[in-house]
SEZABA-437810 format. One record per residue: residue number from 1; x, y, z of N, C-alpha, C in turn. Coordinates in nm, 3 decimals, always signed. Example, Ala and Ser with C-alpha at 12.3 -4.5 7.8 and 13.67 -1.06 7.14 Angstrom:
REM residues 2
<torvo k="1" n_c1="+1.319" n_c2="-0.569" n_c3="+0.780" ca_c1="+1.230" ca_c2="-0.450" ca_c3="+0.780" c_c1="+1.320" c_c2="-0.330" c_c3="+0.780"/>
<torvo k="2" n_c1="+1.285" n_c2="-0.225" n_c3="+0.708" ca_c1="+1.367" ca_c2="-0.106" ca_c3="+0.714" c_c1="+1.290" c_c2="+0.003" c_c3="+0.787"/>
This chain:
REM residues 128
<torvo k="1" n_c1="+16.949" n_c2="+1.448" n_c3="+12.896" ca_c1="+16.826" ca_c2="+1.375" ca_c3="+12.881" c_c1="+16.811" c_c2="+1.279" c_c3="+12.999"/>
<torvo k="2" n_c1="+16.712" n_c2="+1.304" n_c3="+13.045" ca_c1="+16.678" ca_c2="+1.121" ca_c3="+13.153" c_c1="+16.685" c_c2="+0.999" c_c3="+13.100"/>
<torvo k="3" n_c1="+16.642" n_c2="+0.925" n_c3="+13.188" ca_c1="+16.664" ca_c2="+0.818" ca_c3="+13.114" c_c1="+16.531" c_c2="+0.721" c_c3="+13.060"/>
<torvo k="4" n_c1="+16.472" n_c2="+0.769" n_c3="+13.076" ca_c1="+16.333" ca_c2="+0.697" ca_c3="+13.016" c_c1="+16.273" c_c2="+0.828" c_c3="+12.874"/>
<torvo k="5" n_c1="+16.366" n_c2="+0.954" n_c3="+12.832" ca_c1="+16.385" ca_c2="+0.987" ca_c3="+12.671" c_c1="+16.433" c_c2="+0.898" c_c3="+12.621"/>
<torvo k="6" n_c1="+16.581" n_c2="+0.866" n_c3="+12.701" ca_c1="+16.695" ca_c2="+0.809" ca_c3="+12.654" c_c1="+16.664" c_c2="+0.646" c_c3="+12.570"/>
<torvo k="7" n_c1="+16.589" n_c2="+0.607" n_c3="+12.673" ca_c1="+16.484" ca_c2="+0.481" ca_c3="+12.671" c_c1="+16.408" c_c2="+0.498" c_c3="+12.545"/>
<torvo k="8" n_c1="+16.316" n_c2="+0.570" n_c3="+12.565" ca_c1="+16.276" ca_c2="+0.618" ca_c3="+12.458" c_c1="+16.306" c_c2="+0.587" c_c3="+12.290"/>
<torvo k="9" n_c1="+16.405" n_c2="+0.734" n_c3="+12.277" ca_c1="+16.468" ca_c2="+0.706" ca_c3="+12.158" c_c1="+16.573" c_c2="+0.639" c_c3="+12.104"/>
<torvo k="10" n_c1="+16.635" n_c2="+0.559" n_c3="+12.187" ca_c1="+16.735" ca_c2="+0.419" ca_c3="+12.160" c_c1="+16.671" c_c2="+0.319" c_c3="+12.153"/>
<torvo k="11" n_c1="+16.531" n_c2="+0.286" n_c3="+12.213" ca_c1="+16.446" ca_c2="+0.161" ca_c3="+12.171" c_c1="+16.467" c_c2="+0.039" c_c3="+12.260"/>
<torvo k="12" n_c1="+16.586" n_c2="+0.098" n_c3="+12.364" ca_c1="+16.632" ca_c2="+0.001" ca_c3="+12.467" c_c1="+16.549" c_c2="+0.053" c_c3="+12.574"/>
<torvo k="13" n_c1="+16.523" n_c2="-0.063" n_c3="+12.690" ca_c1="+16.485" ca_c2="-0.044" ca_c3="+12.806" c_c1="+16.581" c_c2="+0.026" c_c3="+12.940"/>
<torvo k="14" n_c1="+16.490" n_c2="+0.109" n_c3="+12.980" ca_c1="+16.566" ca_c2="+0.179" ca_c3="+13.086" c_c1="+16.675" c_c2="+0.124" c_c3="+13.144"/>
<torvo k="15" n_c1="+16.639" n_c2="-0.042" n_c3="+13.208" ca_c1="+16.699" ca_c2="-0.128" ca_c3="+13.293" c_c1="+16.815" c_c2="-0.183" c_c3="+13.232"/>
<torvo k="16" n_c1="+16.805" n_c2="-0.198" n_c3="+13.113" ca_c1="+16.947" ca_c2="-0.241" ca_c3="+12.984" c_c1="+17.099" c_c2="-0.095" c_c3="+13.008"/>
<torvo k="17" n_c1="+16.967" n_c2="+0.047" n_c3="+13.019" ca_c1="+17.099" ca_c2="+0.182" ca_c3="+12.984" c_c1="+17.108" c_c2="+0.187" c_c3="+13.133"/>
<torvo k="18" n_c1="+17.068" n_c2="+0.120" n_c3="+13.195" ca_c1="+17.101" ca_c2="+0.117" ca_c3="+13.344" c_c1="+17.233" c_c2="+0.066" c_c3="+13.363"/>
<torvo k="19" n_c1="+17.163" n_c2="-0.057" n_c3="+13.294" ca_c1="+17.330" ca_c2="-0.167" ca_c3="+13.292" c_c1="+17.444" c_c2="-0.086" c_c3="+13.238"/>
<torvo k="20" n_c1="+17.435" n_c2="-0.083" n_c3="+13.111" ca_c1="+17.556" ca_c2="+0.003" ca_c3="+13.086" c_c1="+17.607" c_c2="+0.112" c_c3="+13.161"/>
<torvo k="21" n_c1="+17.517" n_c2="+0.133" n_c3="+13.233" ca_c1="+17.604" ca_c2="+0.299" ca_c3="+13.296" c_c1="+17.667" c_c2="+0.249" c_c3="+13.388"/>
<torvo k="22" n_c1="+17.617" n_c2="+0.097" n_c3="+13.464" ca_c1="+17.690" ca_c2="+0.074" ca_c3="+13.605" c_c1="+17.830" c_c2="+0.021" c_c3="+13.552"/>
<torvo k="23" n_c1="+17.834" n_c2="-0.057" n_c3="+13.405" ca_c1="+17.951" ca_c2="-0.107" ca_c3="+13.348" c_c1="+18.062" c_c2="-0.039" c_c3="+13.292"/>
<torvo k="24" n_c1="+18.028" n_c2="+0.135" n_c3="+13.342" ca_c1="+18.112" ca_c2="+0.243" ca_c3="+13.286" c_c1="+18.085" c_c2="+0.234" c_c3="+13.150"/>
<torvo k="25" n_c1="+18.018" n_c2="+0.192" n_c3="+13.054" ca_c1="+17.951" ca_c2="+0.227" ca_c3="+12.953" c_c1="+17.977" c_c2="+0.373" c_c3="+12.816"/>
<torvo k="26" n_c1="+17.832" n_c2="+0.403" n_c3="+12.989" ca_c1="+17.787" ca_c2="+0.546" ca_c3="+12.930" c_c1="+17.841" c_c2="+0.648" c_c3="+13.054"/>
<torvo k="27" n_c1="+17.859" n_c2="+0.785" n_c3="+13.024" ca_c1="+17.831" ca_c2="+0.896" ca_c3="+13.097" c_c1="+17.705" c_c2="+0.939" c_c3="+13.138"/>
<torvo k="28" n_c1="+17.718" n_c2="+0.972" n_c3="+13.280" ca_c1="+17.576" ca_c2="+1.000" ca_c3="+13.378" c_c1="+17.598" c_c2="+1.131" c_c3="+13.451"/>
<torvo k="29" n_c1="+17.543" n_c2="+1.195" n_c3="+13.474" ca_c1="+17.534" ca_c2="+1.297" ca_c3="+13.562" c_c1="+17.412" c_c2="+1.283" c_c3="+13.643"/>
<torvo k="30" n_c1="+17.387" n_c2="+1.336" n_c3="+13.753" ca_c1="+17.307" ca_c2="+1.329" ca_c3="+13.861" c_c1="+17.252" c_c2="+1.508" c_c3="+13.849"/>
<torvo k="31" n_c1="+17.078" n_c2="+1.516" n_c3="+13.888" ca_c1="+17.041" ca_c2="+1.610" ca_c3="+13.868" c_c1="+17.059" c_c2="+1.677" c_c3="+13.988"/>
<torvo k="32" n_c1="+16.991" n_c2="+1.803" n_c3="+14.030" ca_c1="+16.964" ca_c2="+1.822" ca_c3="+14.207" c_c1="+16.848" c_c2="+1.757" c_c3="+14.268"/>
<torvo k="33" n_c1="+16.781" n_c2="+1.689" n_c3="+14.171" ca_c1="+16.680" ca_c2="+1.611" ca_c3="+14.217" c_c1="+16.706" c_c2="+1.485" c_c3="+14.232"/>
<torvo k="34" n_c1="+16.864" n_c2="+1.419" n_c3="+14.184" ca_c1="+16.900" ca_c2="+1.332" ca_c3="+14.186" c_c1="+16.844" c_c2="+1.232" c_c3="+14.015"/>
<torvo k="35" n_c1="+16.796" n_c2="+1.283" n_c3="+13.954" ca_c1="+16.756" ca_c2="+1.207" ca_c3="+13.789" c_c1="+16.883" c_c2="+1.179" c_c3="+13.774"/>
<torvo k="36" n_c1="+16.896" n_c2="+1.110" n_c3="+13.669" ca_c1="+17.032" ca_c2="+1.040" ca_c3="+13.572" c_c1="+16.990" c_c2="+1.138" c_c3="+13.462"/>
<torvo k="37" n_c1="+17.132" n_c2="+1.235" n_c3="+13.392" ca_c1="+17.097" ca_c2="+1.277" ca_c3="+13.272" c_c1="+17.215" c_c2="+1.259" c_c3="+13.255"/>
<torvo k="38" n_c1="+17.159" n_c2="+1.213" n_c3="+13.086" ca_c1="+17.221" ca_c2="+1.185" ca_c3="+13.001" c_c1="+17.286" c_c2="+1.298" c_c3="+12.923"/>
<torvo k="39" n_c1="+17.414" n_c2="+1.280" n_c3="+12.818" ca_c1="+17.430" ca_c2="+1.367" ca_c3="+12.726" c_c1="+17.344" c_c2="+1.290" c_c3="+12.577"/>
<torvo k="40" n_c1="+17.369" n_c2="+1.395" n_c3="+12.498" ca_c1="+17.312" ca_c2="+1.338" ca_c3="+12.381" c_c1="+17.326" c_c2="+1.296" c_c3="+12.313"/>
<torvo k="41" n_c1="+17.493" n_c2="+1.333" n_c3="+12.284" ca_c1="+17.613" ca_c2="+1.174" ca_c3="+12.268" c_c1="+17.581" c_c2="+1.058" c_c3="+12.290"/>
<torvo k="42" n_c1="+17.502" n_c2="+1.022" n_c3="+12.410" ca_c1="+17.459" ca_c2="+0.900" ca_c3="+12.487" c_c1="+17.378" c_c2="+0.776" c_c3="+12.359"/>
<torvo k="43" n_c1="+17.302" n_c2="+0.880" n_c3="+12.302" ca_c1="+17.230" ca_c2="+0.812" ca_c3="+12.170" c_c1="+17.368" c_c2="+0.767" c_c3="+12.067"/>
<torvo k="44" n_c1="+17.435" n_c2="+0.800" n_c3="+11.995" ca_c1="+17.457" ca_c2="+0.771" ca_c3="+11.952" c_c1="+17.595" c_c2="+0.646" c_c3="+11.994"/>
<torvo k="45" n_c1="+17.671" n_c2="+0.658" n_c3="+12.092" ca_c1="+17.716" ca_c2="+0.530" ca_c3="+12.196" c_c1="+17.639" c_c2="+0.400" c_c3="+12.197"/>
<torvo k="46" n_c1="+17.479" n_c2="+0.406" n_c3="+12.233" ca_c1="+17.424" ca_c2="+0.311" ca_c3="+12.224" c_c1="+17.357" c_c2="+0.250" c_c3="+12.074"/>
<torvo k="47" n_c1="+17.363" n_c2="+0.328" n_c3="+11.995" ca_c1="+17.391" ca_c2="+0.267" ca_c3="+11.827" c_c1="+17.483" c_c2="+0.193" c_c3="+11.851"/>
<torvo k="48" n_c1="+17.639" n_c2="+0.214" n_c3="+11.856" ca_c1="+17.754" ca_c2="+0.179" ca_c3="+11.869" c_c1="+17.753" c_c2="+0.041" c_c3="+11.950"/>
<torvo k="49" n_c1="+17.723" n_c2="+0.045" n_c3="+12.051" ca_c1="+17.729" ca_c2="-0.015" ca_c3="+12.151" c_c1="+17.612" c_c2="-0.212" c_c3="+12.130"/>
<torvo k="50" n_c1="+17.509" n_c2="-0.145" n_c3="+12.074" ca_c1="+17.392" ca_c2="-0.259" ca_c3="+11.958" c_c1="+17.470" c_c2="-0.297" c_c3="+11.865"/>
<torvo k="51" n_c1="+17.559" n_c2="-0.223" n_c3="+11.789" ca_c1="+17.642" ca_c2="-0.303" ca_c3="+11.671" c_c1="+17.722" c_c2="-0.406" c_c3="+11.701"/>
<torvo k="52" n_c1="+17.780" n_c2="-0.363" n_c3="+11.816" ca_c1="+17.890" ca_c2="-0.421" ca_c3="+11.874" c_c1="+17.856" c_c2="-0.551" c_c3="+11.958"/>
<torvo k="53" n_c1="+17.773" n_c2="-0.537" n_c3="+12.028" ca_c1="+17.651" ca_c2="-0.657" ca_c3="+12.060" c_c1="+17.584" c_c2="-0.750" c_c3="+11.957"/>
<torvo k="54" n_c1="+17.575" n_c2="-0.713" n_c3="+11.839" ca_c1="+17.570" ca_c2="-0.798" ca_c3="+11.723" c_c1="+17.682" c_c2="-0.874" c_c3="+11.681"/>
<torvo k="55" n_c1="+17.756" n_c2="-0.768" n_c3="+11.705" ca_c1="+17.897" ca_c2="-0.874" ca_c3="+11.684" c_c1="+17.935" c_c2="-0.983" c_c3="+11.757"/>
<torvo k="56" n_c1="+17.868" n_c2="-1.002" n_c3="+11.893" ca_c1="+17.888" ca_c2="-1.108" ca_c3="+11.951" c_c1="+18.052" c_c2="-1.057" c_c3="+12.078"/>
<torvo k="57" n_c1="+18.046" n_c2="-0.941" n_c3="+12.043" ca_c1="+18.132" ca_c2="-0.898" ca_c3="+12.183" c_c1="+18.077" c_c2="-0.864" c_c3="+12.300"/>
<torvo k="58" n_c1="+18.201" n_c2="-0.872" n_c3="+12.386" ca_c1="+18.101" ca_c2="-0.896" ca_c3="+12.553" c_c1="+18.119" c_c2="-0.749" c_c3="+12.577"/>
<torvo k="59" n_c1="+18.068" n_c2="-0.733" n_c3="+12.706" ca_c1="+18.079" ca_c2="-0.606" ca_c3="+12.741" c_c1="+18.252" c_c2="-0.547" c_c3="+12.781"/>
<torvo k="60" n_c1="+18.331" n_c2="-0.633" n_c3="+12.838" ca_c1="+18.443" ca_c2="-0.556" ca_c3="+12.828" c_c1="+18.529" c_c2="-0.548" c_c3="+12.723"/>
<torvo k="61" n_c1="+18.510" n_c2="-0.621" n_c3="+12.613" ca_c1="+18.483" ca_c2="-0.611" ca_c3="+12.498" c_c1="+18.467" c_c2="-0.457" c_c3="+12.450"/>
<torvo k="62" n_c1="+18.331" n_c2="-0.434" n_c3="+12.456" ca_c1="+18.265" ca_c2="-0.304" ca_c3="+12.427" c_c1="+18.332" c_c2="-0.198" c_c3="+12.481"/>
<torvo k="63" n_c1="+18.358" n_c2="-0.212" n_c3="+12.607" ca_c1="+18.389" ca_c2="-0.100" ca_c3="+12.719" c_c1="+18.535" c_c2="-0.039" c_c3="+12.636"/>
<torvo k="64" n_c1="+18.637" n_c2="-0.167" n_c3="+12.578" ca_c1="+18.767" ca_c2="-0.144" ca_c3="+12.557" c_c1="+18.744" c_c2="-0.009" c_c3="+12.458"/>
<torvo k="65" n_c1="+18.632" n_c2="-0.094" n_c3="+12.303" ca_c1="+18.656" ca_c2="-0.047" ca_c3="+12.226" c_c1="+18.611" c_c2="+0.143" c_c3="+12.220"/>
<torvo k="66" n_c1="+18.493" n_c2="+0.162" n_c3="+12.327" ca_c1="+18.441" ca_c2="+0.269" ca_c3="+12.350" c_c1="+18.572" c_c2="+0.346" c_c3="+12.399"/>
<torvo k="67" n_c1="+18.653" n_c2="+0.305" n_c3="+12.452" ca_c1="+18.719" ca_c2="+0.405" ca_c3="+12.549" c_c1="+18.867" c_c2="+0.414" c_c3="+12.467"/>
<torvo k="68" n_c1="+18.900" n_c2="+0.354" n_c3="+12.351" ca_c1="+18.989" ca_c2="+0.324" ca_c3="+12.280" c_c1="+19.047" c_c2="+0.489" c_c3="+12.238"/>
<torvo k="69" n_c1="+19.128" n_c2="+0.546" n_c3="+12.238" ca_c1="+19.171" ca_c2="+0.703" ca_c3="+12.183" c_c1="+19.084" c_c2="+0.722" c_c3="+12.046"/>
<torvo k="70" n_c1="+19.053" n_c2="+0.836" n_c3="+12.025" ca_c1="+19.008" ca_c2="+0.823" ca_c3="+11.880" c_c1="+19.127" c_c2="+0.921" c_c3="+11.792"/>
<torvo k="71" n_c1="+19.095" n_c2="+0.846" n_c3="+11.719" ca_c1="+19.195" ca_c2="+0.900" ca_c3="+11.555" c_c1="+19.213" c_c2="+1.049" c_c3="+11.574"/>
<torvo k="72" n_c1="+19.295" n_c2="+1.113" n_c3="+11.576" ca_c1="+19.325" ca_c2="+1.281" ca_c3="+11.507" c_c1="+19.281" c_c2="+1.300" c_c3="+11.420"/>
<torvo k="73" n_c1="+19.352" n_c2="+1.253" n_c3="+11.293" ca_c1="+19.248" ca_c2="+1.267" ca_c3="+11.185" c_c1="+19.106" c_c2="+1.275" c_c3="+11.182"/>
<torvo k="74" n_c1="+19.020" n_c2="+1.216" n_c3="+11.260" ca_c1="+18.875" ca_c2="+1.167" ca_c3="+11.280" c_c1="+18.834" c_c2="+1.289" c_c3="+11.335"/>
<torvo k="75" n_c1="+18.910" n_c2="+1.374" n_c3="+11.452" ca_c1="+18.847" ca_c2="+1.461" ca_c3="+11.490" c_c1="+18.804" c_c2="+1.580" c_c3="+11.466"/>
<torvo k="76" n_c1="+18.822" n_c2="+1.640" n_c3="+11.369" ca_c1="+18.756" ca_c2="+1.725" ca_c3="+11.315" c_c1="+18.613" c_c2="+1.684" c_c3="+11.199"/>
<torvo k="77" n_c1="+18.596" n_c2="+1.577" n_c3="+11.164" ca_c1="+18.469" ca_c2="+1.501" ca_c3="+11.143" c_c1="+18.373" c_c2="+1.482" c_c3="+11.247"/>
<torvo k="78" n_c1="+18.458" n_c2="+1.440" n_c3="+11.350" ca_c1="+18.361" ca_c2="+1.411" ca_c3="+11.437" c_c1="+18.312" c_c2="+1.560" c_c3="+11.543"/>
<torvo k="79" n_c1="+18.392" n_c2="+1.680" n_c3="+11.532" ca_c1="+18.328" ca_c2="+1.800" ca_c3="+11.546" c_c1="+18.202" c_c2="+1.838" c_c3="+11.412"/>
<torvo k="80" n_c1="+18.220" n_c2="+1.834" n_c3="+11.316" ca_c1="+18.119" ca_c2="+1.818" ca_c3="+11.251" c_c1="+17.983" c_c2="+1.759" c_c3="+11.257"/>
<torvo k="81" n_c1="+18.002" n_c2="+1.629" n_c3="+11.292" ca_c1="+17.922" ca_c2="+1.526" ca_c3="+11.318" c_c1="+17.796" c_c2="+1.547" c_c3="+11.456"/>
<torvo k="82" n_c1="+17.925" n_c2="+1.619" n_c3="+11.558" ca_c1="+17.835" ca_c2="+1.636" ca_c3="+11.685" c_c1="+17.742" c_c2="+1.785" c_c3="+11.638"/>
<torvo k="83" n_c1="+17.833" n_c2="+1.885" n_c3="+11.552" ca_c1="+17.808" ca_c2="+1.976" ca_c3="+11.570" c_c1="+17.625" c_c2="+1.952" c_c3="+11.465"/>
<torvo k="84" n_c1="+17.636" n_c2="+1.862" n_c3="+11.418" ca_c1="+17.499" ca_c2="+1.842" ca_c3="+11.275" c_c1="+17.373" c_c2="+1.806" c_c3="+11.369"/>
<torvo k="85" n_c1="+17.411" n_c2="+1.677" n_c3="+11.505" ca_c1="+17.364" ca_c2="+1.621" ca_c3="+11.614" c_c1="+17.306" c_c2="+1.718" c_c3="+11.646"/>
<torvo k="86" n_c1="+17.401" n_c2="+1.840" n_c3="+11.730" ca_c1="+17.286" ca_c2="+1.956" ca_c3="+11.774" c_c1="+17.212" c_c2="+2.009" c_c3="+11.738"/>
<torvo k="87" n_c1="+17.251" n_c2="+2.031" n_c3="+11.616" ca_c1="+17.140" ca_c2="+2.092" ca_c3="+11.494" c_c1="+17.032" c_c2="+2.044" c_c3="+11.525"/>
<torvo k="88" n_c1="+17.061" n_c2="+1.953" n_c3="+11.491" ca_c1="+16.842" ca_c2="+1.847" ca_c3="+11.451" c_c1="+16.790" c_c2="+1.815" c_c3="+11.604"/>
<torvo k="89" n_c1="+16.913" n_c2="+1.855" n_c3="+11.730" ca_c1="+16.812" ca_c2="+1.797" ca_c3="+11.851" c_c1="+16.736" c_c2="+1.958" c_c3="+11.892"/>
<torvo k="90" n_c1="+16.809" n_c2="+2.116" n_c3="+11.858" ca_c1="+16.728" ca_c2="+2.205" ca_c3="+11.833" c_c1="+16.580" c_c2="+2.183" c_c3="+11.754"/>
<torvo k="91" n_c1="+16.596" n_c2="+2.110" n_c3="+11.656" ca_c1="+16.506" ca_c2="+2.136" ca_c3="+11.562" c_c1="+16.372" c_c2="+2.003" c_c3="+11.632"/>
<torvo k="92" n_c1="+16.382" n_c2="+1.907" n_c3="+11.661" ca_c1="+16.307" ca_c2="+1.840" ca_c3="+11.747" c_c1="+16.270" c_c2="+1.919" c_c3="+11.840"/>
<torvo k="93" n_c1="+16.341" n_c2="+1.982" n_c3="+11.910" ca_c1="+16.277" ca_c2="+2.050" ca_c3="+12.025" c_c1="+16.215" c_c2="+2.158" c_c3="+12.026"/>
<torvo k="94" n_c1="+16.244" n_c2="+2.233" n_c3="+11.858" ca_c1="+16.156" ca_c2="+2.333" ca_c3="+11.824" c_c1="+15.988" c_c2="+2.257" c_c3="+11.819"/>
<torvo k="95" n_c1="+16.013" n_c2="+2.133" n_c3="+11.719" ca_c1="+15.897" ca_c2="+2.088" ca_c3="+11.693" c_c1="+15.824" c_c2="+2.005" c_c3="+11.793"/>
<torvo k="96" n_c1="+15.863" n_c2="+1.992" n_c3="+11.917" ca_c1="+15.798" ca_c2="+1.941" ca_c3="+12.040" c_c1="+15.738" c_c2="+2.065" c_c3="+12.051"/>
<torvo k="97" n_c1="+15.744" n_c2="+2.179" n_c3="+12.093" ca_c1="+15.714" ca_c2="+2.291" ca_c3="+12.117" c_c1="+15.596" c_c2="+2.302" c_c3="+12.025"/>
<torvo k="98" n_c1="+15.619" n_c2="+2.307" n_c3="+11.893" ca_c1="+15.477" ca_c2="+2.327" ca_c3="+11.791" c_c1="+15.376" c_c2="+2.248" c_c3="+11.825"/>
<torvo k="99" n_c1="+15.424" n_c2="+2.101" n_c3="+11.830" ca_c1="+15.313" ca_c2="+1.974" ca_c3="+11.867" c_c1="+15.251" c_c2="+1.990" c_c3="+11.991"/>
<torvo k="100" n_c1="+15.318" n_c2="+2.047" n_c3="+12.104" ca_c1="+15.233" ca_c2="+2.019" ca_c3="+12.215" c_c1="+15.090" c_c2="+2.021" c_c3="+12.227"/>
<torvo k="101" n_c1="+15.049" n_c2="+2.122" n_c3="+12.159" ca_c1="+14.922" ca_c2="+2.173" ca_c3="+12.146" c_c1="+14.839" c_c2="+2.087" c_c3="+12.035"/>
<torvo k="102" n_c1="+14.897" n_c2="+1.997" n_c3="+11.948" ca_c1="+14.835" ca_c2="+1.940" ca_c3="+11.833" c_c1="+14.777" c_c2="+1.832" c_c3="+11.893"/>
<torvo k="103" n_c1="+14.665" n_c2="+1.783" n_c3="+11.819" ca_c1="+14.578" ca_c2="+1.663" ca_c3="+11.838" c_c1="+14.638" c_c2="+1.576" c_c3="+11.851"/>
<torvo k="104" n_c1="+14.579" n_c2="+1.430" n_c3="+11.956" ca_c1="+14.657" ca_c2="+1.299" ca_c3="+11.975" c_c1="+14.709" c_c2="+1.248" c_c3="+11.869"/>
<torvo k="105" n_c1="+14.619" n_c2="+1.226" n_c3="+11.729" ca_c1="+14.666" ca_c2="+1.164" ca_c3="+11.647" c_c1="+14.758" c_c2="+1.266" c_c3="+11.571"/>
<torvo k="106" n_c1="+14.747" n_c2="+1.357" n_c3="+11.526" ca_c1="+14.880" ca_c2="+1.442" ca_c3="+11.440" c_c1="+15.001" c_c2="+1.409" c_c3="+11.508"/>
<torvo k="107" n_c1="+14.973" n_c2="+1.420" n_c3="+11.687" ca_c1="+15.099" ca_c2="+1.358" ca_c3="+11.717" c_c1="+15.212" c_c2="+1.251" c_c3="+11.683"/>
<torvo k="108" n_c1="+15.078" n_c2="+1.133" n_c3="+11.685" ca_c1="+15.091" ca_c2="+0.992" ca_c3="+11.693" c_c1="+15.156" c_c2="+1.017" c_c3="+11.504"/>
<torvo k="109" n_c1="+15.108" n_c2="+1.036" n_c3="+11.427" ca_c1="+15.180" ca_c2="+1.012" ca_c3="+11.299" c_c1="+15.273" c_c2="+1.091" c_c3="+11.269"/>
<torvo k="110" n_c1="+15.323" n_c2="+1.179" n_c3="+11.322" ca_c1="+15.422" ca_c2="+1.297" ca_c3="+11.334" c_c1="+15.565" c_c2="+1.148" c_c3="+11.394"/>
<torvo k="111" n_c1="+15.540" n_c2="+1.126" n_c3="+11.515" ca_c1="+15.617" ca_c2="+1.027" ca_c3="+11.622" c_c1="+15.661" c_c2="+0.930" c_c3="+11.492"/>
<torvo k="112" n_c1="+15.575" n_c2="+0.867" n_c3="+11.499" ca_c1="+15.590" ca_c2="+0.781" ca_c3="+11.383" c_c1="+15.681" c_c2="+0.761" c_c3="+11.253"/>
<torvo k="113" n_c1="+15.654" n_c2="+0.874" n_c3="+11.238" ca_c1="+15.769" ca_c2="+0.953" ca_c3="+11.104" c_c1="+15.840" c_c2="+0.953" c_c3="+11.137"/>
<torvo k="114" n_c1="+15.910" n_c2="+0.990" n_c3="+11.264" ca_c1="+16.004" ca_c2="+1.074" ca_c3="+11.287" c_c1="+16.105" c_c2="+0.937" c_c3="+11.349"/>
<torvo k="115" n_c1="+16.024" n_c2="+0.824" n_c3="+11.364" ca_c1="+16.085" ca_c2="+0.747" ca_c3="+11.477" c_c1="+16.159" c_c2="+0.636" c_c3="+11.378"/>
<torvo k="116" n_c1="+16.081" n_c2="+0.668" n_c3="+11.264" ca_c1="+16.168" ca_c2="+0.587" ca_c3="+11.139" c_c1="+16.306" c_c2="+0.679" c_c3="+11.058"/>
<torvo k="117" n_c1="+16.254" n_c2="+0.766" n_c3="+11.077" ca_c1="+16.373" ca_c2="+0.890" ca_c3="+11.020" c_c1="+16.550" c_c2="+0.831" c_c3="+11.136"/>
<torvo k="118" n_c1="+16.459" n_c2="+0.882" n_c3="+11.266" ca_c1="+16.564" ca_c2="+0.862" ca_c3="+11.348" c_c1="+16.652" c_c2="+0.742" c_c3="+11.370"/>
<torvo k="119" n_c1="+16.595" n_c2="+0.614" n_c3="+11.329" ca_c1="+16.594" ca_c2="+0.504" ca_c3="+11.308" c_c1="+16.744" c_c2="+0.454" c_c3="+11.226"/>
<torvo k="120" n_c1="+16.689" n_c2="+0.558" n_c3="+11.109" ca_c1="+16.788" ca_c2="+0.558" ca_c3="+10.958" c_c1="+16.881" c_c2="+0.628" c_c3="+10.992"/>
<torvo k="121" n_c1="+16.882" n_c2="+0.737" n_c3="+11.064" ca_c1="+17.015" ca_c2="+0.825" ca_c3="+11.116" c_c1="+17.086" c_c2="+0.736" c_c3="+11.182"/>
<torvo k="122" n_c1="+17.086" n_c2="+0.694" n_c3="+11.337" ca_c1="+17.135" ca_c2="+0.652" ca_c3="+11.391" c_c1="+17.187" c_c2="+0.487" c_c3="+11.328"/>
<torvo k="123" n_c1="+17.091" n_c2="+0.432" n_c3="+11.214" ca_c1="+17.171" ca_c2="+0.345" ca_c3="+11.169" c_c1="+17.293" c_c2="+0.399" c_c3="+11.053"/>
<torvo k="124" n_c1="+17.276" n_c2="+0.527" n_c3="+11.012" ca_c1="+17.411" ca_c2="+0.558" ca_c3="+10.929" c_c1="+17.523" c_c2="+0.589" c_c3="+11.052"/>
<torvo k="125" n_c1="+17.494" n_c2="+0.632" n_c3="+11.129" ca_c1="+17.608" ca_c2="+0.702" ca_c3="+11.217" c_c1="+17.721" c_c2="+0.558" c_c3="+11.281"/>
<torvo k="126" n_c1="+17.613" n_c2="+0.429" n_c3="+11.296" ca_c1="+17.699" ca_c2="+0.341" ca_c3="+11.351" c_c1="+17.807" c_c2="+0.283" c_c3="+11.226"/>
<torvo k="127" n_c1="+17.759" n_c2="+0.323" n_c3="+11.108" ca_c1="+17.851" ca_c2="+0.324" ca_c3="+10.981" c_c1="+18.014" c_c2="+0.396" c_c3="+10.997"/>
<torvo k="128" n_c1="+17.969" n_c2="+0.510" n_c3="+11.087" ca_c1="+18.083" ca_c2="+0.606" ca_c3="+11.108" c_c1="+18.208" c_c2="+0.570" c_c3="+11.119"/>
């Protein structure tokens, strides 16, 4: 994803997932056009990353806990977890595809829906 989706659907400003990427953060890749893309992992890091900022930790703080080993046990959940992720970013992208063609407003209340749905996901996942 670029970074003004990324922007987008994290609700943060470009210039904020900027920051993080220069703070080793997040993962970036460079396009041949030179864009920043993101993985799609990236969303759910920056859930993580807002919680953790609530908490009143600093960024190397954050950086530690992001980069911390994760559990064995955990990982086969968390193949699950990514694998559910892909699921629904197919299924968005099926339904970008349907909408393109739909009226401004079907859009606009479609977005809407969806931006509260996504909202509630990504606030269960920082539960994780």
């Amino acid at each position: 994803m670029r970074i003004g989706q990324v922007a987008k659907l994290s609700g943060l400003s470009s210039r904020t997932i900027d920051y993080y990427t220069q703070c080793g953060l997040l993962p970036v890749e460079r396009s041949s056009a030179n864009y920043r893309l993101y993985p799609e992992s990236v969303l759910q890091t920056l859930e993580r990353i807002k919680f953790l900022k609530k908490q009143r930790m600093s960024i190397a703080e954050i950086e530690q806990v992001l980069h911390e080993p994760a559990d064995k046990e955990l990982d086969p959940i968390m193949h699950d977890v990514q694998d559910e992720m892909e699921c629904l970013q197919k299924k968005l992208t099926s339904l970008e595809e349907k909408l393109k063609d739909a009226p401004k407003e079907e859009k606009e209340r479609v977005h809407k829906i969806l931006e509260q749905k996504m909202m509630d996901i990504m606030k269960l996942l920082t539960m994780l």
